[in-house]
C-alpha positions in Angstrom: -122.0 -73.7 63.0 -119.1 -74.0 65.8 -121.9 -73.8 69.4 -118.5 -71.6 71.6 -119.2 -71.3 75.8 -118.4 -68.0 77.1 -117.0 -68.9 79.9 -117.6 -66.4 83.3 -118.7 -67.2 86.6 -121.0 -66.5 89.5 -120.8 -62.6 89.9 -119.2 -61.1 92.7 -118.0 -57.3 93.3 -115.1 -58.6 94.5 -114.1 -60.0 91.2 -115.1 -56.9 89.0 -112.3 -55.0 87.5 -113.4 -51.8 86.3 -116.7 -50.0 86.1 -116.8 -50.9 82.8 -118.7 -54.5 82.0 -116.3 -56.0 79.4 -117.9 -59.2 80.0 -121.1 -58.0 78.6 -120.1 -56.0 75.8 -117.8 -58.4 74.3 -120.5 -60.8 74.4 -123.3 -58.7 73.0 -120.5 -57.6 70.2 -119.6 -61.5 69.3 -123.2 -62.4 69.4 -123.9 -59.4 66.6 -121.0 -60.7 64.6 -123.6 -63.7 64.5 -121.6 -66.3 66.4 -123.4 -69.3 67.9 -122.0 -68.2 71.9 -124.2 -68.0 74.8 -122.4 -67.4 78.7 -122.2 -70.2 80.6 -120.5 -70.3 84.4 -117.7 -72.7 84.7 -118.8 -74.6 87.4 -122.5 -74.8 87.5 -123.3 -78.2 87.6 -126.3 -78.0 85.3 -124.3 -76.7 82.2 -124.1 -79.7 79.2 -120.8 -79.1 78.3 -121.4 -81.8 75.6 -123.8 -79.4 73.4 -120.6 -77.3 72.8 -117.7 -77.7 69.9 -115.5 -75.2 71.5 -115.1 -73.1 75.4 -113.9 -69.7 75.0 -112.1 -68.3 78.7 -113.5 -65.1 79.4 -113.7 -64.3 83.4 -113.9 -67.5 85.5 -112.1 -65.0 88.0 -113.4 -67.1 90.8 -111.6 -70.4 89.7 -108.1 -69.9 92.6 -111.1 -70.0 95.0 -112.1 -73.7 93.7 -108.9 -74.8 92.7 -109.4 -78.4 92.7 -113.0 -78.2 91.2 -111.5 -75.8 88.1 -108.5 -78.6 87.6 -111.4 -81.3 87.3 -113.6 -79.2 85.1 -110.3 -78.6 82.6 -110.3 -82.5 82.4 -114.1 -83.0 81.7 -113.4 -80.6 78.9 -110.2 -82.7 77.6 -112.1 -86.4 77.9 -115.3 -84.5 76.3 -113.0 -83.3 73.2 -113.5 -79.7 73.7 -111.5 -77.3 72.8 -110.7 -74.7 75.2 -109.3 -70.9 74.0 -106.6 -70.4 75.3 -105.6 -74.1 75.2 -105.6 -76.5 78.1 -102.2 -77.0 78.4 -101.6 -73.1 78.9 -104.5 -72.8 81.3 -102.9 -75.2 83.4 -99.0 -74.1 83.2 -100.3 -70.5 83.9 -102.2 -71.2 86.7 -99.3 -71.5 89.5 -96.6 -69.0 89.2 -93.7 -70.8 89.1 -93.9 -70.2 85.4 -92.4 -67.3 85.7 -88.8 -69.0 86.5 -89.6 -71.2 82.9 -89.7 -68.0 81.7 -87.0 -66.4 83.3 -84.3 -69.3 82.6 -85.4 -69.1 79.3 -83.4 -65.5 79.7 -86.4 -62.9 79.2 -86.6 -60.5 81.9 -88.3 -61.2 84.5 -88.8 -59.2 87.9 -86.6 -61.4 90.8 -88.3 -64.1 92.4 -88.0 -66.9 94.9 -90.2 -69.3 95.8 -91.7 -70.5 99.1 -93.0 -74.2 98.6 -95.9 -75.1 100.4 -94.7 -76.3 104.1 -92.3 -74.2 104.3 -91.5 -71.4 106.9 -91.3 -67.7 106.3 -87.8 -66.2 107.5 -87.0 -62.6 106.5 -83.6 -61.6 106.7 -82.1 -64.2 103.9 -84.6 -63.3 101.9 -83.7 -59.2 102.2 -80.2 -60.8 101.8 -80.9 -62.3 98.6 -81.9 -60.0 96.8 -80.2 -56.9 99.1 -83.1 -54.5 99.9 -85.2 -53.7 102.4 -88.5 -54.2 101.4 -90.0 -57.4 99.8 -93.4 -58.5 98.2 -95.2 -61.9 98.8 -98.3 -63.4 97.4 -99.7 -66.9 96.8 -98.4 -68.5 93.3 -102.1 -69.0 92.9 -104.1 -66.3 93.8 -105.8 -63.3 91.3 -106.5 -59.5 92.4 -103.7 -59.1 94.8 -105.4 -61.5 97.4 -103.0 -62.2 100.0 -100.4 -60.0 99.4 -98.1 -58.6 101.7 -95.2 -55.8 101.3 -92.8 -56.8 104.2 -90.2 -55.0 106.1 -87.8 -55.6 108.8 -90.3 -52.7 110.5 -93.8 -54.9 109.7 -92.2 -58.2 109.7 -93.7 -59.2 113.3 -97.3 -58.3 112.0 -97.3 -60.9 109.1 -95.6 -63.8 109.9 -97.6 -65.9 112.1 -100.4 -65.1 109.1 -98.3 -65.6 106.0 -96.5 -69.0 108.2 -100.5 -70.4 108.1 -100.7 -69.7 104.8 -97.6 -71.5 103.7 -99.4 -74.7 104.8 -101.2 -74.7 102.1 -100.0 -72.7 99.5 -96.8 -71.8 97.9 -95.4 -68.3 97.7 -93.4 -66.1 95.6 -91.2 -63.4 97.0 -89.8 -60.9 94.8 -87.9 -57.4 95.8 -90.7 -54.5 96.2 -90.2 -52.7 93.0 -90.3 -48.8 93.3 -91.5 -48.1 89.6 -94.9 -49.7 90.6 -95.2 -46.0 91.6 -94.7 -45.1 87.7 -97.4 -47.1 86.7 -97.5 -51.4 86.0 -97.8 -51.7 81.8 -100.5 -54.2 80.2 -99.9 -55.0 76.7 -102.5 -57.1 74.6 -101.9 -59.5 72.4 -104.8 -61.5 70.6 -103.8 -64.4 68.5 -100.3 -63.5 68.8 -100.3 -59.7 67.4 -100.8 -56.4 69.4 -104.0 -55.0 69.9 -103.1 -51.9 72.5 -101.8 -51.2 75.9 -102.2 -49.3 79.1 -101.1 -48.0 82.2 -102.4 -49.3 85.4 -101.7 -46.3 88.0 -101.3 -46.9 91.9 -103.4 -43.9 94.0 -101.1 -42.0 96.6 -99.9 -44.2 98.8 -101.2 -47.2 97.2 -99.0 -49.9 95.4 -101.7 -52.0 94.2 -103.2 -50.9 90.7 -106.8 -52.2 90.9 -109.6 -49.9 90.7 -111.0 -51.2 94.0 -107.6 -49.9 95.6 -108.4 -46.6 94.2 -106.2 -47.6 90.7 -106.5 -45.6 87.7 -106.0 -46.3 83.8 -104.2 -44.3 81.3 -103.3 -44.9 78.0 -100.2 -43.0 76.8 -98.0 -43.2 74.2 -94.9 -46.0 74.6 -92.3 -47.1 73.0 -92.3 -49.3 69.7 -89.7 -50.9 71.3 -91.4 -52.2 74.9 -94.0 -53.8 72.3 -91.6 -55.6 70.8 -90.3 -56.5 74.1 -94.0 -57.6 75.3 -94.3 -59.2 72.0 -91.0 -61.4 73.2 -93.0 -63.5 76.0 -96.1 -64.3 73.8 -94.2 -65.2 70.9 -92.2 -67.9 72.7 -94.9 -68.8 75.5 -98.2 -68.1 74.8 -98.7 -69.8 71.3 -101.9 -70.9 69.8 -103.5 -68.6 72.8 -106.6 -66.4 71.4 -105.7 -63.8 73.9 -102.5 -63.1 75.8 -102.0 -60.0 78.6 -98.2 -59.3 79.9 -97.9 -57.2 82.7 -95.1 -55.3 83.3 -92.7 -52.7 84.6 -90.3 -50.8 83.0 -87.0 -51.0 84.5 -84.1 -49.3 83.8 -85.3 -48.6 80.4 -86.4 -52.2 79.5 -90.0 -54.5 80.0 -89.7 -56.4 82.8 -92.3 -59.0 83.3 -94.6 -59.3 86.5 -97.6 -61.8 85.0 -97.8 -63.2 82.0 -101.7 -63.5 81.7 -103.3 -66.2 79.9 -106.7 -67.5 82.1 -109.0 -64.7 82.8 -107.4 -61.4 82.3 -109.3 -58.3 82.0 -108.6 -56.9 78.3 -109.4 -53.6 79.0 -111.1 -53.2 75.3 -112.7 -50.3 76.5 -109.5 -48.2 76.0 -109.4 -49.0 72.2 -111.8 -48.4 69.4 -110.0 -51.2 67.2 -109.9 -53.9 70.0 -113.0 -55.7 70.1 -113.0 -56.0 66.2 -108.9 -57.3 67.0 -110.4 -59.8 69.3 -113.8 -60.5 66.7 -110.7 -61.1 63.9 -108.2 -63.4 66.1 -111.0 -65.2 67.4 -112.2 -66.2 63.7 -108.8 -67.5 62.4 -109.0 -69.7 65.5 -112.7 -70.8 64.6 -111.4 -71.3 60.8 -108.4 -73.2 61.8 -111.0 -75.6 64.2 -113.3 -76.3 60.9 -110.1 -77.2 59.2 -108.0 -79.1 61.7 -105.8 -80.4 58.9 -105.3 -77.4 57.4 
């Protein structure tokens, strides 16, 4: 029998997305199903990665903290001949957000973004230039929860710079214009093994643009279109093959999906909002486990 890591991490508050402990409950669920799976944290030194046939991402949410230490431990995977879901080569071209211009010149939509390389210095007004509005976001192109974000203004510019400027000397950033339909709610759509599971609606509180629950974030589950899950379906399809799991995050502007994250390390799946999703999950992760008993099939 396949011996799968569920990969999490050392638990912090900071890191917990909802009330609800997905983590857990998946786990417990998989390990009904009668998997061989037990959790393991991905950088605890005492783990035997060796014992395993296969490392299944669930929440290493801590790895943009250990950067360097997460890159090493995708390697001791690759020389051990592990297989990793979702795949190495994703992990590692999702983890830094300059993806999203792969994806973008690949001519999805994508919200607008520029890119501040590490080094470099923060100036405001060609950047409201560029893309002609007033108000910008900025955030680290590797970073998770909305750490070291900023919304900027011509009015709040002062405040941030000398911060965001120390930053920059050791991370690069992406700017993209501040989106007003953030307002209207940001869209998740999940995708496991490449077909739709279910979506939601991650809601900003008054005042708020961020849409995690620890920013007083709420989420809804209407009814949307057929056609923005075709349009979700769009960025997995051509960038997120062979991935067990796939999240894209999104807004919809003027009538279409466009994308914010494409999510393929350690999204929360939010199976708590669908009674079908863990047994979508249970069913994508077995054609994956078949296909790894039958390589050359």
């Amino acid at each position: 029998m396949t011996k799968i890591a569920y990969v999490s991490y050392h638990i912090q508050e900071i890191y917990t997305s909802t009330t609800e402990d997905e983590e857990l409950t998946l786990l417990n669920f998989l390990l009904d199903k009668g998997l061989s799976i037990e959790r393991v944290i991905w950088n605890d030194p005492l783990v035997d990665w060796g014992k395993y046939n296969l490392a299944l991402l669930k929440s290493p949410w801590d790895y943009t903290e250990h950067l360097a230490d997460f890159q090493q431990w995708l390697n001791q995977l690759e020389s051990l001949g592990i297989q990793l879901l979702n795949p190495i080569d994703k992990v590692r071209w999702n983890m830094d957000k300059h993806y999203l211009q792969e994806i973008a010149d690949a001519g999805l939509p994508v919200i607008r973004s520029l890119f501040l390389e590490k080094g470099s210095h923060l100036e405001l007004e060609p950047l409201l230039d560029s893309f002609n509005v007033a108000k910008l976001i900025i955030k680290p192109c590797v970073s998770a929860g909305a750490r070291d974000t900023y919304v900027l203004t011509v009015a709040n510019f002062t405040e941030h710079q000398q911060q965001i400027n120390q930053l920059l000397k050791e991370n690069a950033f992406i700017v993209q214009p501040f989106m007003e339909e953030i307002f209207e709610g940001e869209w998740s759509f999940l995708f496991f093994n490449g077909k739709f599971s279910h979506c939601l609606l991650k809601v900003p509180k008054d005042g708020e643009f961020r849409v995690q629950h620890y920013y007083g974030g709420s989420v809804n589950t209407p009814d949307t279109a057929a056609k923005h899950i075709l349009e979700a379906q769009a960025y997995v399809t051509q960038f997120a093959e062979g991935c067990l799991y796939a999240r894209v995050d999104g807004l919809i502007v003027n009538g279409a999906l466009n994308l914010m994250e494409l999510e393929l390390i350690e999204p929360y799946l939010f199976l708590n909002t669908n009674p079908d999703s863990l047994e979508n999950y249970y069913q994508a992760l077995l054609a994956h486990l078949k296909e790894f008993s039958n390589p050359n099939n």
